[in-house]
KOLLODO-850791 format. One record per atom (N, C-alpha, C, O, CB): residue number from 1; residue in one letter; chain; atom name; z, x negated, y negated. Coordinates in pm, 1 decimal, always signed. Glycine has a CB too. Layout:
<rs>
+-----+----+----+----+----------+----------+----------+
:   i : aa : ch : at :       pz :       px :       py :
+-----+----+----+----+----------+----------+----------+
: NUM :  A :  A : CA :        Z :        X :        Y :
...
+-----+----+----+----+----------+----------+----------+
</rs>
This chain:
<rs>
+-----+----+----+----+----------+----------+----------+
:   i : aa : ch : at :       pz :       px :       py :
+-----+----+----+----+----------+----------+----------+
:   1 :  X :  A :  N : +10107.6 :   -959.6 : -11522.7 :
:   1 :  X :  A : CA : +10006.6 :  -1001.8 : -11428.8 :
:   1 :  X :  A :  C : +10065.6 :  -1117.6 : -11348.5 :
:   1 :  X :  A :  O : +10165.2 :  -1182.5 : -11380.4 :
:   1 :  X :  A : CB :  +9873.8 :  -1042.7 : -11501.6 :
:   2 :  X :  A :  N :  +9995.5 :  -1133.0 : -11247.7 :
:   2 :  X :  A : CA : +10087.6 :  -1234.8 : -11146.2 :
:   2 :  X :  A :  C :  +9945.1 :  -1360.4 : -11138.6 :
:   2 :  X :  A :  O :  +9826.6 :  -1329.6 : -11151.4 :
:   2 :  X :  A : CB : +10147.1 :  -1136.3 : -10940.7 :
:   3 :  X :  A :  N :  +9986.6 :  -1471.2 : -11120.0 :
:   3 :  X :  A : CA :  +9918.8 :  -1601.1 : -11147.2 :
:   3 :  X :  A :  C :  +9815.2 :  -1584.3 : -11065.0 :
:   3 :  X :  A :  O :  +9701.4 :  -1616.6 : -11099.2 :
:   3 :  X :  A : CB :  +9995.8 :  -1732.8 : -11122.2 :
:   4 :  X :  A :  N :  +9849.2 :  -1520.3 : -10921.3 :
:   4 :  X :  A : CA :  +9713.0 :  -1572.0 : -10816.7 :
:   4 :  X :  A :  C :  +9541.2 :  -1483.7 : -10921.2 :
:   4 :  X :  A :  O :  +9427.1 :  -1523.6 : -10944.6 :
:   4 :  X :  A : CB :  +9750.8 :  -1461.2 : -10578.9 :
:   5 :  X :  A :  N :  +9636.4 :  -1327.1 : -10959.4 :
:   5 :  X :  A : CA :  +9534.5 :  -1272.9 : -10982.0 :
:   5 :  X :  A :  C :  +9458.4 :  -1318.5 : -11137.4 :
:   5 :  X :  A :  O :  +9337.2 :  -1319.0 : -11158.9 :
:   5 :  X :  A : CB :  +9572.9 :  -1135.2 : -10961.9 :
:   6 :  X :  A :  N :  +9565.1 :  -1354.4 : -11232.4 :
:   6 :  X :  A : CA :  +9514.0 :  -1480.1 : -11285.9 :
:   6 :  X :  A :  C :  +9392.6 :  -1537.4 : -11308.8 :
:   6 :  X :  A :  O :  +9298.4 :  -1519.1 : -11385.8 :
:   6 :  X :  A : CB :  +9551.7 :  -1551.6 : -11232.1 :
:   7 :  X :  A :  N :  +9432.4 :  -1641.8 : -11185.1 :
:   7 :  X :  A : CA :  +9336.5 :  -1750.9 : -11183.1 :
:   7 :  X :  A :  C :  +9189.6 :  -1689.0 : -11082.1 :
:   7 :  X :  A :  O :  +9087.1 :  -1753.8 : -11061.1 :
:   7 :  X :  A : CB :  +9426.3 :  -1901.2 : -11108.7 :
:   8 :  X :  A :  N :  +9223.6 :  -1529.7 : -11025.9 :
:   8 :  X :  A : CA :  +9109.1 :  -1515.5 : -10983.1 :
:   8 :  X :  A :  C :  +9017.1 :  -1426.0 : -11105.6 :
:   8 :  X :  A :  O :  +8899.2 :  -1406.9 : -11075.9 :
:   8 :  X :  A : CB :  +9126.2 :  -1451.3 : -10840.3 :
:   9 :  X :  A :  N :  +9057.7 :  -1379.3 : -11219.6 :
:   9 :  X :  A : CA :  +8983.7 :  -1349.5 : -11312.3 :
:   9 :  X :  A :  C :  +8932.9 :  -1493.7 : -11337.5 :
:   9 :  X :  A :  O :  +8827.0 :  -1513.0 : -11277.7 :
:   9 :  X :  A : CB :  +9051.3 :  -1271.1 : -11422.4 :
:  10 :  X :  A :  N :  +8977.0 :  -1601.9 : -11408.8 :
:  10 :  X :  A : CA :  +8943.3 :  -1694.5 : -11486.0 :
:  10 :  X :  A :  C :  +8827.2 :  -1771.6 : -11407.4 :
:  10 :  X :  A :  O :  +8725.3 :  -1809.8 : -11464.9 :
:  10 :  X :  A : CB :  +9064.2 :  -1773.1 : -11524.8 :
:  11 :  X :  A :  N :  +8857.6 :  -1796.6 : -11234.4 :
:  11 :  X :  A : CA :  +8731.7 :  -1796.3 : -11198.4 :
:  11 :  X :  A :  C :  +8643.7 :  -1691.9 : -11167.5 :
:  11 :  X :  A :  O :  +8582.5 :  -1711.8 : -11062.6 :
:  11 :  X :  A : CB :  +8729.6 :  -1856.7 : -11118.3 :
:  12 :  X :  A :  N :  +8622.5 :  -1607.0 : -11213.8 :
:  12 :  X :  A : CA :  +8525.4 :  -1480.7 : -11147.0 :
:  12 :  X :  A :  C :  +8401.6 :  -1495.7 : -11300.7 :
:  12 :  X :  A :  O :  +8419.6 :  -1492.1 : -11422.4 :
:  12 :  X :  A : CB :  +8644.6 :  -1265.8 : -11125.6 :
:  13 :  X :  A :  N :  +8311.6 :  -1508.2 : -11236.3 :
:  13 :  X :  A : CA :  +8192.5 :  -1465.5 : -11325.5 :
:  13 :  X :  A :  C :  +8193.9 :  -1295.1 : -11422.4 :
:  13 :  X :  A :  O :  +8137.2 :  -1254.5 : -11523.9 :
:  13 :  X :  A : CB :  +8059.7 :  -1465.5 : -11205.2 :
:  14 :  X :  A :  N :  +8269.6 :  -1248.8 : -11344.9 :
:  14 :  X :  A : CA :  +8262.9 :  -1076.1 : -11415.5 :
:  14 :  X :  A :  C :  +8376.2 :  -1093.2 : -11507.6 :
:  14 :  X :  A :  O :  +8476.1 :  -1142.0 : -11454.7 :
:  14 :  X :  A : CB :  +8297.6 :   -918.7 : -11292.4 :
:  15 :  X :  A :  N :  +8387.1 :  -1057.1 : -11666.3 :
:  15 :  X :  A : CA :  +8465.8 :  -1006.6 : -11718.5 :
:  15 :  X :  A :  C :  +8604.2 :   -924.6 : -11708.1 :
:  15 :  X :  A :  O :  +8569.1 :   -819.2 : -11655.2 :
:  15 :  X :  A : CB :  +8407.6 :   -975.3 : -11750.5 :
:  16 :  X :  A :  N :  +8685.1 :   -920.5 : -11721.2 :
:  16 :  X :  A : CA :  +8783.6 :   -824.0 : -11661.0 :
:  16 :  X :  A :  C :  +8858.6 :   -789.2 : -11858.1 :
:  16 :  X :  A :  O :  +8842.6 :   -857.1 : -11959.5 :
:  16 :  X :  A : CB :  +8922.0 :   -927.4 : -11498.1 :
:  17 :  X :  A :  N :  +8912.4 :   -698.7 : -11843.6 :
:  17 :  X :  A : CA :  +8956.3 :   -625.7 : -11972.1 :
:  17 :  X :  A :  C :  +9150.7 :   -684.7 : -11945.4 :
:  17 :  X :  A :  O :  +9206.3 :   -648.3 : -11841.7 :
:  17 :  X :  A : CB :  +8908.8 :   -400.0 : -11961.7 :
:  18 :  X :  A :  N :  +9212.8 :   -753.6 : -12027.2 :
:  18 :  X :  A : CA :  +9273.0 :   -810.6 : -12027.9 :
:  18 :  X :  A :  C :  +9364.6 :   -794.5 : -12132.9 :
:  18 :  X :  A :  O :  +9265.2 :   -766.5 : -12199.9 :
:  18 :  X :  A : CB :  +9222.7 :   -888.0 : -12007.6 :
:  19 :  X :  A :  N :  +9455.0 :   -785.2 : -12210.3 :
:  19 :  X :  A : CA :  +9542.1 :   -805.7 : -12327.2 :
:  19 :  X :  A :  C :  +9640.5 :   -909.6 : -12318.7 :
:  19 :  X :  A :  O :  +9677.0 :   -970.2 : -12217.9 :
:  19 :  X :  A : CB :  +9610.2 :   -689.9 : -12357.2 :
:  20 :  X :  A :  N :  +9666.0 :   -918.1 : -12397.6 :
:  20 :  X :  A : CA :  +9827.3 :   -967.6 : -12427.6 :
:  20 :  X :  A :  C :  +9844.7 :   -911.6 : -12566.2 :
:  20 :  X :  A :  O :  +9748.1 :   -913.1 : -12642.5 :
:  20 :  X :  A : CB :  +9859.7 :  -1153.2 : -12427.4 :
:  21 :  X :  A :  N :  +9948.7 :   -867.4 : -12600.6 :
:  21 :  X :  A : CA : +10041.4 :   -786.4 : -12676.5 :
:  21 :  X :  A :  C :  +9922.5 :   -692.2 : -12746.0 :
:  21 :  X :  A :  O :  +9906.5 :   -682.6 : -12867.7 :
:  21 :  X :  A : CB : +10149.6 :   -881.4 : -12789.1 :
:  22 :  X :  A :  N :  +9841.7 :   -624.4 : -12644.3 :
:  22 :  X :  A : CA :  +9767.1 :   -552.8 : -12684.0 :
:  22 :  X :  A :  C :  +9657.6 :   -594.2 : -12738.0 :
:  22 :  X :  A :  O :  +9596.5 :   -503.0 : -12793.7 :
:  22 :  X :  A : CB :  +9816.1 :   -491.6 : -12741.1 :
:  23 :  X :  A :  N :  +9593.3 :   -726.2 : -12745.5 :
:  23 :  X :  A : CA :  +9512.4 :   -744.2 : -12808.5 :
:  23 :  X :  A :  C :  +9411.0 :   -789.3 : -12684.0 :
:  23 :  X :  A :  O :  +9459.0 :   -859.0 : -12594.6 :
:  23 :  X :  A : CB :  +9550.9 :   -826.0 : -12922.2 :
:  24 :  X :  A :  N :  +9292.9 :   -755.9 : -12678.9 :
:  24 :  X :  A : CA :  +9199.1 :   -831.4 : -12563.1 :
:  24 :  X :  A :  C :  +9209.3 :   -981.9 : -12562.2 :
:  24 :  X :  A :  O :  +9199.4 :  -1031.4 : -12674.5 :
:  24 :  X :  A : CB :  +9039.3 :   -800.4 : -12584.6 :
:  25 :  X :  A :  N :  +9218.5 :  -1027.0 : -12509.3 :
:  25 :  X :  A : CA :  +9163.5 :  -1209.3 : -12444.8 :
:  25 :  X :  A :  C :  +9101.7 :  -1229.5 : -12357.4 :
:  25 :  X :  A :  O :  +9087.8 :  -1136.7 : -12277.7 :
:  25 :  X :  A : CB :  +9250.9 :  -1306.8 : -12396.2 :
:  26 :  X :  A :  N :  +9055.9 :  -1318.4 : -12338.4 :
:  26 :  X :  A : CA :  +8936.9 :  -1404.6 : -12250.1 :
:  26 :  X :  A :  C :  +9034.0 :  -1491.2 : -12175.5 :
:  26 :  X :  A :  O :  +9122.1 :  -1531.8 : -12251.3 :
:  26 :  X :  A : CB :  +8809.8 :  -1508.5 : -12349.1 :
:  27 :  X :  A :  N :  +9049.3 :  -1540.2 : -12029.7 :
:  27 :  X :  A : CA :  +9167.3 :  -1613.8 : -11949.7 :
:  27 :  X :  A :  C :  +9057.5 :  -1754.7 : -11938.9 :
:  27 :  X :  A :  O :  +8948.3 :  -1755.1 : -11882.1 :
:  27 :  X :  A : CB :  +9232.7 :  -1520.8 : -11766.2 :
:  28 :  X :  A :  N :  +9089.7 :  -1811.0 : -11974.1 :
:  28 :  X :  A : CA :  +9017.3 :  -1966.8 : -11998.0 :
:  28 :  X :  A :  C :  +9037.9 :  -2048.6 : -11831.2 :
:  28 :  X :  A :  O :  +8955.4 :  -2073.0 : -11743.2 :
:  28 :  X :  A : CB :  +9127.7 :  -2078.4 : -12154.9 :
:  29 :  X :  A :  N :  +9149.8 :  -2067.7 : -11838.5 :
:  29 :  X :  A : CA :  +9209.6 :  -2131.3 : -11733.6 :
:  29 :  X :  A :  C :  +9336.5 :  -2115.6 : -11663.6 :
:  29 :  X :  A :  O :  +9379.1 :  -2037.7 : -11748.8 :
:  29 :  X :  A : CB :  +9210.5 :  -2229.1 : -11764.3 :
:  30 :  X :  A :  N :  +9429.8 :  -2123.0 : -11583.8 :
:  30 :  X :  A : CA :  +9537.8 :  -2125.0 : -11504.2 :
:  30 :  X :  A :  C :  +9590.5 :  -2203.4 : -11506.8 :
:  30 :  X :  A :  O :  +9526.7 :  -2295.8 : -11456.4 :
:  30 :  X :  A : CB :  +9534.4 :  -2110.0 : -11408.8 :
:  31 :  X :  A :  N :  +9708.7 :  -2240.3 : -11547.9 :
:  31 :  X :  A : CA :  +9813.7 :  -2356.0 : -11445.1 :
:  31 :  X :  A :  C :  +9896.2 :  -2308.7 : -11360.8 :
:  31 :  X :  A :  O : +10012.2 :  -2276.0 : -11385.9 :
:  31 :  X :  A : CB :  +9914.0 :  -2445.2 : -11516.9 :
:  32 :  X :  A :  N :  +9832.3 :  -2301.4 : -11239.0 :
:  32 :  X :  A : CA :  +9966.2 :  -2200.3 : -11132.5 :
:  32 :  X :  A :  C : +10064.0 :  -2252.7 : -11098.6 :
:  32 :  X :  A :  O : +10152.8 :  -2174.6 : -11064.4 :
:  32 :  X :  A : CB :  +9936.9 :  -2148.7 : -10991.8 :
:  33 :  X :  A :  N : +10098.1 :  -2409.0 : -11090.5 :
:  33 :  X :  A : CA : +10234.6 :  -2450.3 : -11127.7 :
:  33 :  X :  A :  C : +10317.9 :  -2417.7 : -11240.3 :
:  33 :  X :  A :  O : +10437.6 :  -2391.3 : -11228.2 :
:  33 :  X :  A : CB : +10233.0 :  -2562.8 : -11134.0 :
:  34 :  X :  A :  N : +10263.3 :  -2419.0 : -11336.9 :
:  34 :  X :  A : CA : +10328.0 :  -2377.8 : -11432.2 :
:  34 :  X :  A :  C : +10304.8 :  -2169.1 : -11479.4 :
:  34 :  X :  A :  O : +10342.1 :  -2097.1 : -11572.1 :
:  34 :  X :  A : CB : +10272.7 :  -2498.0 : -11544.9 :
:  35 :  X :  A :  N : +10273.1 :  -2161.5 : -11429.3 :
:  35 :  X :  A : CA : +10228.0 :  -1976.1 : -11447.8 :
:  35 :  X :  A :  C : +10202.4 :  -1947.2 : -11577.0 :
:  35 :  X :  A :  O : +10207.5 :  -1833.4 : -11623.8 :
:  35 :  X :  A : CB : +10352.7 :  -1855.3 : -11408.5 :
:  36 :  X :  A :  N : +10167.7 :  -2072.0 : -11653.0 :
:  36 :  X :  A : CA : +10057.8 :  -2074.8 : -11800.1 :
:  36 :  X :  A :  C :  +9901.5 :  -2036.5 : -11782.4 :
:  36 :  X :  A :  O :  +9839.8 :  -2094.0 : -11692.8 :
:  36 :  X :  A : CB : +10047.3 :  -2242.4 : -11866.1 :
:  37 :  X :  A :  N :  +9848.3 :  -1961.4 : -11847.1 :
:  37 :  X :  A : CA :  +9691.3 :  -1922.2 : -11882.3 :
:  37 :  X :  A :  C :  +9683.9 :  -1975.0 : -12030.6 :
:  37 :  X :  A :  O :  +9769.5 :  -1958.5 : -12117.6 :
:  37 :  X :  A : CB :  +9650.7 :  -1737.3 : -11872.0 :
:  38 :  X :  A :  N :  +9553.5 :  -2047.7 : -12042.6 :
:  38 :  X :  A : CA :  +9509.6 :  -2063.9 : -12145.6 :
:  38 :  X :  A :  C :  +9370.4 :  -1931.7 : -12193.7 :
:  38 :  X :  A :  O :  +9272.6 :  -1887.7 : -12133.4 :
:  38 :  X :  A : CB :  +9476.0 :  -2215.8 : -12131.1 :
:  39 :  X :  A :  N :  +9428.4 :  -1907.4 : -12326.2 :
:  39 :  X :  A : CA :  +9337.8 :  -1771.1 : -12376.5 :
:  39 :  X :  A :  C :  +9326.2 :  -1765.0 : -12490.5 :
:  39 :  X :  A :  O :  +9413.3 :  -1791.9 : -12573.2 :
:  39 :  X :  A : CB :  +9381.4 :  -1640.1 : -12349.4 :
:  40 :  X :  A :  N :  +9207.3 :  -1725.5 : -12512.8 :
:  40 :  X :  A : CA :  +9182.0 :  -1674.3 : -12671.5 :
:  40 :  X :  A :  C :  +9117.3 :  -1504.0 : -12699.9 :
:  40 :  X :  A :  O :  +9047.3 :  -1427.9 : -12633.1 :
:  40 :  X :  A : CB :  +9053.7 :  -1793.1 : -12740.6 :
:  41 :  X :  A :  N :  +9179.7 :  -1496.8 : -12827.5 :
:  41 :  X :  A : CA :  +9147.2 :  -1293.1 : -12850.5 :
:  41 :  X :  A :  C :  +8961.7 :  -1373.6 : -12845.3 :
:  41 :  X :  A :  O :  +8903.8 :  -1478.0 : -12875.5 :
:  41 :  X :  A : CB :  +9233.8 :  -1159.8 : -13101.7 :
:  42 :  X :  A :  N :  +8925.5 :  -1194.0 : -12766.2 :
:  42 :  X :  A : CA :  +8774.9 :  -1177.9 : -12780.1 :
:  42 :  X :  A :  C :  +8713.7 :  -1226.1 : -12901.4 :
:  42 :  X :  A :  O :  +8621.4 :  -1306.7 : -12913.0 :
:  42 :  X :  A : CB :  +8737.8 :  -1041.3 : -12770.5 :
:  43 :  X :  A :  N :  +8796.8 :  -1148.1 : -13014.2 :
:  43 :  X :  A : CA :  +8742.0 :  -1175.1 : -13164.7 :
:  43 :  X :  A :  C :  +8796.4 :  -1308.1 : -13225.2 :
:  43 :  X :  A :  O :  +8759.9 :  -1331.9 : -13340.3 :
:  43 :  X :  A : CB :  +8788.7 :  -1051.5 : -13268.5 :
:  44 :  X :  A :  N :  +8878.0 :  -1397.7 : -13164.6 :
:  44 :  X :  A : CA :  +8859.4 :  -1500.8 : -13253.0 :
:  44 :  X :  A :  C :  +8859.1 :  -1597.7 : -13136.3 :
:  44 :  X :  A :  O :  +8964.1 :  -1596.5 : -13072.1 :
:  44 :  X :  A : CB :  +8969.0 :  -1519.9 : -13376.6 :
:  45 :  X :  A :  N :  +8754.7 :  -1690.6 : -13089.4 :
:  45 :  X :  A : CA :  +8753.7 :  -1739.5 : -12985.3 :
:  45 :  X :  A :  C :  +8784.7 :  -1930.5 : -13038.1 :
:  45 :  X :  A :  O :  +8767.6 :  -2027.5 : -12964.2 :
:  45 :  X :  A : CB :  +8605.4 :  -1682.5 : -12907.5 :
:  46 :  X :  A :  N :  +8823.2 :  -1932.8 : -13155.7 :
:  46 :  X :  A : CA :  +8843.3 :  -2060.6 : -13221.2 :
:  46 :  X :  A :  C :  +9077.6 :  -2032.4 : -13220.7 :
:  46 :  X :  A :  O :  +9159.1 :  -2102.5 : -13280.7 :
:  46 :  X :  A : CB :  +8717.7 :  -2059.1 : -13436.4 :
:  47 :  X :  A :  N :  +9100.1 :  -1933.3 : -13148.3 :
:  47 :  X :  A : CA :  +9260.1 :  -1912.5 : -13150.5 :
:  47 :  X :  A :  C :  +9278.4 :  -1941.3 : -13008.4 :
:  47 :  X :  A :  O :  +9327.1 :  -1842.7 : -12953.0 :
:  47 :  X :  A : CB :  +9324.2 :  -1752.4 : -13199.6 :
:  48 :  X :  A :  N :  +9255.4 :  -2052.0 : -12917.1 :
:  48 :  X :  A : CA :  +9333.3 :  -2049.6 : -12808.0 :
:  48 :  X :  A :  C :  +9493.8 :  -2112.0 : -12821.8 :
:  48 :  X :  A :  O :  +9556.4 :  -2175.8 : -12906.4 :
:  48 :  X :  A : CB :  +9251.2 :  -2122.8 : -12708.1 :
:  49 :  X :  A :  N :  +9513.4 :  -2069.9 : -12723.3 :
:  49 :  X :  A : CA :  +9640.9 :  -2026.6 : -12677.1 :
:  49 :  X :  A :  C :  +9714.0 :  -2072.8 : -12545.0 :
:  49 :  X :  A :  O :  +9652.0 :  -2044.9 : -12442.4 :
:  49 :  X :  A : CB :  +9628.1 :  -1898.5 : -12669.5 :
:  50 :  X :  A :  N :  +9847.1 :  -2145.2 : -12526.7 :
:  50 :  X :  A : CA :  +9871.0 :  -2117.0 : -12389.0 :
:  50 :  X :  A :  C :  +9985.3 :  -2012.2 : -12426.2 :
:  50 :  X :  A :  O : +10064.3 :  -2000.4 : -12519.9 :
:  50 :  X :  A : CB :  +9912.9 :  -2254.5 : -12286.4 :
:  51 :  X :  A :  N :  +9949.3 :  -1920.9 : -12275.3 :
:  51 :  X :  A : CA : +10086.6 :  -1805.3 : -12290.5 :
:  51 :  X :  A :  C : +10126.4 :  -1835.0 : -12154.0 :
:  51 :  X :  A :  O : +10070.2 :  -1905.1 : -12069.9 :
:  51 :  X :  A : CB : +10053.8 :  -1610.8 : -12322.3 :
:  52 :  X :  A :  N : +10253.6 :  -1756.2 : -12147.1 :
:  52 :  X :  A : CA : +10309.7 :  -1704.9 : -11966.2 :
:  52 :  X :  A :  C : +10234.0 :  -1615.8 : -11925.7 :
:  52 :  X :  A :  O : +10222.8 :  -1509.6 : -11986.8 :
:  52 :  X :  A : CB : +10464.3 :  -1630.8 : -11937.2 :
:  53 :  X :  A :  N : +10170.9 :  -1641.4 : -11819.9 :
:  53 :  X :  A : CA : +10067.5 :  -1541.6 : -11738.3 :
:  53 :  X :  A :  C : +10156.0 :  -1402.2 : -11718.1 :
:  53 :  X :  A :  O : +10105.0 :  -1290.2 : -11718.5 :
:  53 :  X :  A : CB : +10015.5 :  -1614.4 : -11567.4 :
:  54 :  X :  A :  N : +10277.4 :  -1425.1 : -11702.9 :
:  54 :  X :  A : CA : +10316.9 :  -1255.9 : -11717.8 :
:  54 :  X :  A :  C : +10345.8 :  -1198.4 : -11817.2 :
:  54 :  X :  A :  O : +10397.0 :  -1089.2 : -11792.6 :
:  54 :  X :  A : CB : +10416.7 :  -1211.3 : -11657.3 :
:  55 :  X :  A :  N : +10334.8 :  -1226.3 : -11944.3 :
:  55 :  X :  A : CA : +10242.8 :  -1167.9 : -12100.0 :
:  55 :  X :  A :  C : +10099.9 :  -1099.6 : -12057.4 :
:  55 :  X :  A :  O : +10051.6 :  -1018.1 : -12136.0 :
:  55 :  X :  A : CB : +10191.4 :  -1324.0 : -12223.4 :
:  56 :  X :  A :  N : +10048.9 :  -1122.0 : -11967.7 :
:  56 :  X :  A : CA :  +9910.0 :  -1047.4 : -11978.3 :
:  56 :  X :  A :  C :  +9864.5 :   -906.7 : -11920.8 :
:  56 :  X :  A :  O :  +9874.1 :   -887.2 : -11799.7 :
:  56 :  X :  A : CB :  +9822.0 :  -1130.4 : -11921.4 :
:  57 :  X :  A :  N :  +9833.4 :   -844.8 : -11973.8 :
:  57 :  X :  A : CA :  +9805.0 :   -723.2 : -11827.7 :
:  57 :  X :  A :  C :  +9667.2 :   -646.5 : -11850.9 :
:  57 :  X :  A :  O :  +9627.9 :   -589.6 : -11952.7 :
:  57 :  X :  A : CB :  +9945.2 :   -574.4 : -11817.2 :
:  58 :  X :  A :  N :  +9603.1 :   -662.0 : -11722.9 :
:  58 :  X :  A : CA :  +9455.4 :   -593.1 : -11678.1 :
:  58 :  X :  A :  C :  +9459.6 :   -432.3 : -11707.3 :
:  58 :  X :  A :  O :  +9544.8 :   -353.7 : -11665.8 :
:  58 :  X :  A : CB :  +9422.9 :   -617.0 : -11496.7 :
:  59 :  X :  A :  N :  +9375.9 :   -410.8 : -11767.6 :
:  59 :  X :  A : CA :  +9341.5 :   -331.2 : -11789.4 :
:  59 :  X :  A :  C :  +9344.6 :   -245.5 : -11677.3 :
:  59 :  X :  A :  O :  +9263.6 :   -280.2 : -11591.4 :
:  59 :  X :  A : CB :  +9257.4 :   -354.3 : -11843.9 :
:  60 :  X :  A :  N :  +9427.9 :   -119.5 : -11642.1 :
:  60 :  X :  A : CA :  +9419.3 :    -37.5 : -11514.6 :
:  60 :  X :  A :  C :  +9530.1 :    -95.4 : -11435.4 :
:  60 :  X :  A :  O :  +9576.2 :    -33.2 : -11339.7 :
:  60 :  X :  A : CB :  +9273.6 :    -45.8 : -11435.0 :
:  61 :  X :  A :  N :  +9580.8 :   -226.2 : -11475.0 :
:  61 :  X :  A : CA :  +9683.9 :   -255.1 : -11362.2 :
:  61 :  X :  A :  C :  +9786.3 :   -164.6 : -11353.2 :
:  61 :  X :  A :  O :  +9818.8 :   -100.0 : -11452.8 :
:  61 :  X :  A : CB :  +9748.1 :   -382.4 : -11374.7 :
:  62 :  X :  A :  N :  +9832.2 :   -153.1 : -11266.3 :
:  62 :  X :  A : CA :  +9955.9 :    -46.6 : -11274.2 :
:  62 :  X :  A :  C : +10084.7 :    -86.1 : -11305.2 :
:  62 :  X :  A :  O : +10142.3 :   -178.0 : -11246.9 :
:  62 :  X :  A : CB :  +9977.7 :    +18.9 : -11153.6 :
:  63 :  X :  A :  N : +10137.4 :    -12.6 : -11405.0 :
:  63 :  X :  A : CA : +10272.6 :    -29.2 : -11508.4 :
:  63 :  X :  A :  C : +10381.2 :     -8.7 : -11451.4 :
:  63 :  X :  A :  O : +10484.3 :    -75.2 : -11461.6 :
:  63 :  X :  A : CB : +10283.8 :    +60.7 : -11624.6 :
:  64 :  X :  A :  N : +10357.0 :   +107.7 : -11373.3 :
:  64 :  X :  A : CA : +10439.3 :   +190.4 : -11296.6 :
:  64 :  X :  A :  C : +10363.1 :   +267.8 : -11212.1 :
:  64 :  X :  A :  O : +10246.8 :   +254.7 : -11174.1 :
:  64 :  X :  A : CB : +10521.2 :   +270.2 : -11372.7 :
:  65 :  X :  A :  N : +10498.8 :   +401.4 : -11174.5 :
:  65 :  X :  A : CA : +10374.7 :   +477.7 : -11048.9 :
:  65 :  X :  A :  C : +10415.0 :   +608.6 : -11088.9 :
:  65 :  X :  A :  O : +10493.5 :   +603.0 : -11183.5 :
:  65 :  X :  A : CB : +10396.0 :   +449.7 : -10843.2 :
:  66 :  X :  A :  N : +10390.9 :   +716.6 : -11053.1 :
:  66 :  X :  A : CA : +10365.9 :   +815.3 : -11093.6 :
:  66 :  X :  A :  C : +10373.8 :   +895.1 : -10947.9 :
:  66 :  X :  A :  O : +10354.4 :   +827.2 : -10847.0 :
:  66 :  X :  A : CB : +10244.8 :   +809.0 : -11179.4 :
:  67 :  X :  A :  N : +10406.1 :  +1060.1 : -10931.2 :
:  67 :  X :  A : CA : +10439.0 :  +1101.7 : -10849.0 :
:  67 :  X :  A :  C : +10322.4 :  +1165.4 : -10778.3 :
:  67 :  X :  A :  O : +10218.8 :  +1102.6 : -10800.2 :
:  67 :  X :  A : CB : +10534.1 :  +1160.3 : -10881.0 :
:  68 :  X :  A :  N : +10305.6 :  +1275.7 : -10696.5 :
:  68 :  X :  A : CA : +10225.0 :  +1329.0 : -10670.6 :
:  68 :  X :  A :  C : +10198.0 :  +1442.4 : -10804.1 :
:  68 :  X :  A :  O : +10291.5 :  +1475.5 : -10877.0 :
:  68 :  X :  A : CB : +10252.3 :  +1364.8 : -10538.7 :
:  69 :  X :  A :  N : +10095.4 :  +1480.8 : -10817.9 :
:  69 :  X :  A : CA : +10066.6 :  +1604.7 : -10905.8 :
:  69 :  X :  A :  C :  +9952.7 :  +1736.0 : -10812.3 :
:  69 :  X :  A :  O :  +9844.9 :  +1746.3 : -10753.7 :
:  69 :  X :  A : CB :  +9977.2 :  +1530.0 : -11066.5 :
:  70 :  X :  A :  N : +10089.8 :  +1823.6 : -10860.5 :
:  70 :  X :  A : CA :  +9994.7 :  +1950.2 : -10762.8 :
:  70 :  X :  A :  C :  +9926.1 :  +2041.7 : -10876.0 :
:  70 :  X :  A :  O :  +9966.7 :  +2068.5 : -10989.1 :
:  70 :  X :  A : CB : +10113.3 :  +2074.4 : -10645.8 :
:  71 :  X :  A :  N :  +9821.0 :  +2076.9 : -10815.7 :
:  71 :  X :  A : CA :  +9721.3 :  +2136.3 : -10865.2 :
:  71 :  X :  A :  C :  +9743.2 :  +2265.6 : -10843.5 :
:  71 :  X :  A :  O :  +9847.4 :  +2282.8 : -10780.4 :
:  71 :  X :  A : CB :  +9607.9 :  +2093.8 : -10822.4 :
:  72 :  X :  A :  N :  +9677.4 :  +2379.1 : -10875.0 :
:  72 :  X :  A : CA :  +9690.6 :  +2513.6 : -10838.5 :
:  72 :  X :  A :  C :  +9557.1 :  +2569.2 : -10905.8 :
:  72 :  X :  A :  O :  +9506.6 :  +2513.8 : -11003.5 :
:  72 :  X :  A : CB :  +9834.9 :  +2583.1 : -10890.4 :
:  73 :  X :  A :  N :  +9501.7 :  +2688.6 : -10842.6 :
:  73 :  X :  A : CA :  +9387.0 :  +2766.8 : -10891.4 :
:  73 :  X :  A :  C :  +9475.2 :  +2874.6 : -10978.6 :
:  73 :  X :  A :  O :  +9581.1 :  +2936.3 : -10967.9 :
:  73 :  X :  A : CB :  +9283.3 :  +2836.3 : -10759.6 :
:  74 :  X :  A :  N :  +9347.5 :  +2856.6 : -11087.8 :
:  74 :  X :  A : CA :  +9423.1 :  +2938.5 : -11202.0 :
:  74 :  X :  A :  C :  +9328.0 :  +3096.5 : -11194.4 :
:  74 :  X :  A :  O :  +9356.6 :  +3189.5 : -11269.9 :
:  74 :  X :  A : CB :  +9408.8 :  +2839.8 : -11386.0 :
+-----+----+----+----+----------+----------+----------+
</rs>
């Protein structure tokens, strides 16, 4: 994940689905000088954390890309 988008989860009122090493977290805060997020897993919200904001990735973000896929009537 890249810092701007980041710090626009951490301020956004809506939830966003989030991991780091697969596990969900909550993005607390930003340091975009430093490209640190402070976070804790959903389930233990007494484990915060600072990580490197590019440890994290949104749910749906794209990993990679993928080609066209053709369809055909069967």
């Amino acid at each position: 994940m890249n810092v701007q988008r980041a710090s626009e989860i951490a301020a956004s009122p809506i939830m966003a689905n989030v991991t780091l090493d697969g596990t969900p977290v909550y993005i607390q805060h930003v340091d975009e000088a430093e490209e640190v997020a402070r976070v804790y897993p959903l389930d233990r919200p007494d484990q915060e954390m600072n990580v490197a904001v590019r440890q994290l990735v949104e749910d749906g973000e794209e990993v990679g890309s993928v080609g066209p896929i053709l369809c055909r009537d069967i």
